[in-house]
Each structure stands twice: as structure tokens, then as C-alpha cells.
C-alpha positions as CSV (number, residue, x, y, z in Angstrom):
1,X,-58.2,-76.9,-24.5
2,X,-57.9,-76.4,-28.4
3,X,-54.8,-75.7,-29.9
4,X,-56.0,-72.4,-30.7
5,X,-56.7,-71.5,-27.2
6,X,-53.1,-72.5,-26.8
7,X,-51.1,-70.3,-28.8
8,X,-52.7,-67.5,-27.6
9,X,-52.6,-68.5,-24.2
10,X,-48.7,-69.1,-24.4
11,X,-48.3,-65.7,-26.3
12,X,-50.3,-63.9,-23.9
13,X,-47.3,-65.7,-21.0
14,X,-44.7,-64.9,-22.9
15,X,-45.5,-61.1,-23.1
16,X,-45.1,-60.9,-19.3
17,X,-42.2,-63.0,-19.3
18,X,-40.5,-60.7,-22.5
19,X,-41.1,-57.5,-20.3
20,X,-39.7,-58.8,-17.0
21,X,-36.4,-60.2,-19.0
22,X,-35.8,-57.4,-21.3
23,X,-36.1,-54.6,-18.3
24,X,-33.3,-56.9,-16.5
25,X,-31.2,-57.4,-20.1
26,X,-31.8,-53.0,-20.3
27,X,-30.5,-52.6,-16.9
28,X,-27.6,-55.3,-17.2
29,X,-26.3,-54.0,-20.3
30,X,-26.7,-50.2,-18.8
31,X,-24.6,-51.1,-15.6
32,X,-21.9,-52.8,-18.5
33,X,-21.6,-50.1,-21.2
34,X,-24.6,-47.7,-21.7
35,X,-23.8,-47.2,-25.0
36,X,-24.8,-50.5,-25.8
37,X,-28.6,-50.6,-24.5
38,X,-30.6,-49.2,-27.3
39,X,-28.7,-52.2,-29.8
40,X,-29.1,-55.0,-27.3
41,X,-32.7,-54.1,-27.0
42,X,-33.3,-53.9,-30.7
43,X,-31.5,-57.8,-31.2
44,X,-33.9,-58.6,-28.4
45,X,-37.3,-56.9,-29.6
46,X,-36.6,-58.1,-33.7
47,X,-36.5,-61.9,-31.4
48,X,-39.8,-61.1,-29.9
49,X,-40.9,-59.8,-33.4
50,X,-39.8,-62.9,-35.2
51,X,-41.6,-65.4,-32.2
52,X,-44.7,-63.8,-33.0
53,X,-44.4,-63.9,-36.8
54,X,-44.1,-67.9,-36.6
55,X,-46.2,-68.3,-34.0
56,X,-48.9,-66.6,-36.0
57,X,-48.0,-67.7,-39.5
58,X,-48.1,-71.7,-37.6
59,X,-51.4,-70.2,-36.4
60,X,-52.9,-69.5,-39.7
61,X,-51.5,-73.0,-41.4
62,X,-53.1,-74.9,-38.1
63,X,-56.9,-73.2,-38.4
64,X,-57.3,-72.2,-41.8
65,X,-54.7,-72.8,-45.0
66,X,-53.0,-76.0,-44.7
67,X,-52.9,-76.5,-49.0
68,X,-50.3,-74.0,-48.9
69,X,-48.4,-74.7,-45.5
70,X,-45.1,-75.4,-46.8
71,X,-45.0,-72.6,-48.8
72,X,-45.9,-69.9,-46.0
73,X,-43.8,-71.4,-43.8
74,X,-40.7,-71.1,-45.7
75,X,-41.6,-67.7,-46.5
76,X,-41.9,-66.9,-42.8
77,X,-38.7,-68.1,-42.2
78,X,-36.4,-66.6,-45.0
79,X,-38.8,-63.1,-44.1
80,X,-37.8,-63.5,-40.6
81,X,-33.8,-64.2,-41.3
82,X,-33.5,-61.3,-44.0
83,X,-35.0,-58.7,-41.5
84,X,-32.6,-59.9,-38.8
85,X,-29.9,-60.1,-41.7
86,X,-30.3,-57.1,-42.7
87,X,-29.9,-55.4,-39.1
88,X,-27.4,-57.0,-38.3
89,X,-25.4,-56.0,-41.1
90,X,-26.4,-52.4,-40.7
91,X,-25.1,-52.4,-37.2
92,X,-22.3,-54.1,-38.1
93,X,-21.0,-51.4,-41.2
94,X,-21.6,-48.7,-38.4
95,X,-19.7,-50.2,-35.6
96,X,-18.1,-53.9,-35.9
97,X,-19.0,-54.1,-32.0
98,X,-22.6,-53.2,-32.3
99,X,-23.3,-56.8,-33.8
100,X,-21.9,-58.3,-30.4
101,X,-24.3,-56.5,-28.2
102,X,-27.4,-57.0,-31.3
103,X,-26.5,-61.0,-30.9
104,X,-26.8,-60.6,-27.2
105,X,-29.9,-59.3,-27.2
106,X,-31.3,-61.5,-29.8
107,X,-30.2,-64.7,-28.1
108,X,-31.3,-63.0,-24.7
109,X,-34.8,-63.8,-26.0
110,X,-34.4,-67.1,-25.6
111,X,-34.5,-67.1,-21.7
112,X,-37.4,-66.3,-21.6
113,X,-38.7,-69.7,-23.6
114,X,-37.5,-71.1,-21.1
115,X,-38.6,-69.5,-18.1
116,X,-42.0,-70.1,-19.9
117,X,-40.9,-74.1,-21.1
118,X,-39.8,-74.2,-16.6
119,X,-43.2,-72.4,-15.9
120,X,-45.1,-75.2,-17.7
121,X,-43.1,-77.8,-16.0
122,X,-44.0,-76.0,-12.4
123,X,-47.5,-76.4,-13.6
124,X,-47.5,-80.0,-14.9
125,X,-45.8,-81.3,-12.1
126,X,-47.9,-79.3,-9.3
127,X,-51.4,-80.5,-11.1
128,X,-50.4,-84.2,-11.4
């Protein structure tokens, strides 16, 4: 399989995976404080939005632009970290608490990697 076919093979998993964990991070938060949902998504989606921006901007560097790699990469990265700055910051001026629930949503994302990192195990291990 190319590494092409890879990417968009993984990022067509993870979509799955991002829906099933963010309904049960929506519904854990709502049992906790309802007030808290809508932030704990958001810190959760701007994780999903900044996945797909590196995964696409390594996507780009791999098939077509790899003079200016470096370049796009670091871009990607202080674009990524000043939206989620930025955010962040803005909850925070509007209620000290919101950045607790934003973090929790944002790191939530990160369960999902690895339900997709264990899925690939399952996989591996089963086809060997």
C-alpha cells in the first residue's frame, strides 16, 4: 500500500473513531455539568481540526513539495498552536473554568489515537 493510500486510509478510521468518542465525551460531560458540553466539544473538535491540518500539510510535503518542507511544516504548527491559543484564551477571559473543560476536550482527542494505534495492533497481530 503507498503511503498515500495510508493517510487517507487512517483519516478515513479515525472519523469513525472521533464520532464514537466525542458522542461518549458529550454525554459524559452532560451527566457532569451541562454547562460545560458545548466548550469540551469545541477543545475536542479544534483537536480533530488540527490532526487533519498536519496530517494534510505532511501529506502535501510527502507527494508533492518537499524543497519547502521545513518551512510548511513549521507554519502548520505555530498556525495550529495560535488557533488553539487563541481559544483558549478567549474562554479563559470569559470564564477561568471554561479553559478546564476546553483542555479536556482537547486532550480527549487523544483517545481516540489510540483506540486507532490498539486497532492497528488487533490487526497486525490477528494477520501474522
Amino acid at each position: 500500500m503507498e503511503r498515500n493510500d495510508e493517510i487517507q486510509q487512517m483519516l478515513k478510521n479515525m472519523v469513525y473513531l472521533d464520532l464514537i468518542v466525542g458522542l461518549v465525551l458529550g454525554i459524559l460531560v452532560y451527566l457532569i455539568n451541562p454547562n460545560y458540553v458545548l466548550i469540551c466539544l469545541l477543545g475536542f473538535f479544534l483537536a480533530i481540526v488540527s490532526f487533519y491540518i498536519n496530517s494534510y500539510t505532511v501529506k502535501y510535503i510527502l507527494t508533492r513539495n518537499k524543497e519547502n518542507s521545513k518551512v510548511l511544516i513549521i507554519l502548520g504548527y505555530f498556525l495550529r498552536i495560535f488557533l488553539v491559543g487563541i481559544i483558549g484564551v478567549v474562554l479563559f477571559t470569559h470564564n477561568r473554568f471554561n479553559i478546564i473543560a476546553y483542555t479536556l476536550g482537547y486532550t480527549f482527542r487523544f483517545l481516540s489515537l489510540i483506540l486507532y494505534g490498539l486497532s492497528l495492533k488487533s490487526n497486525n497481530e490477528g494477520g501474522e
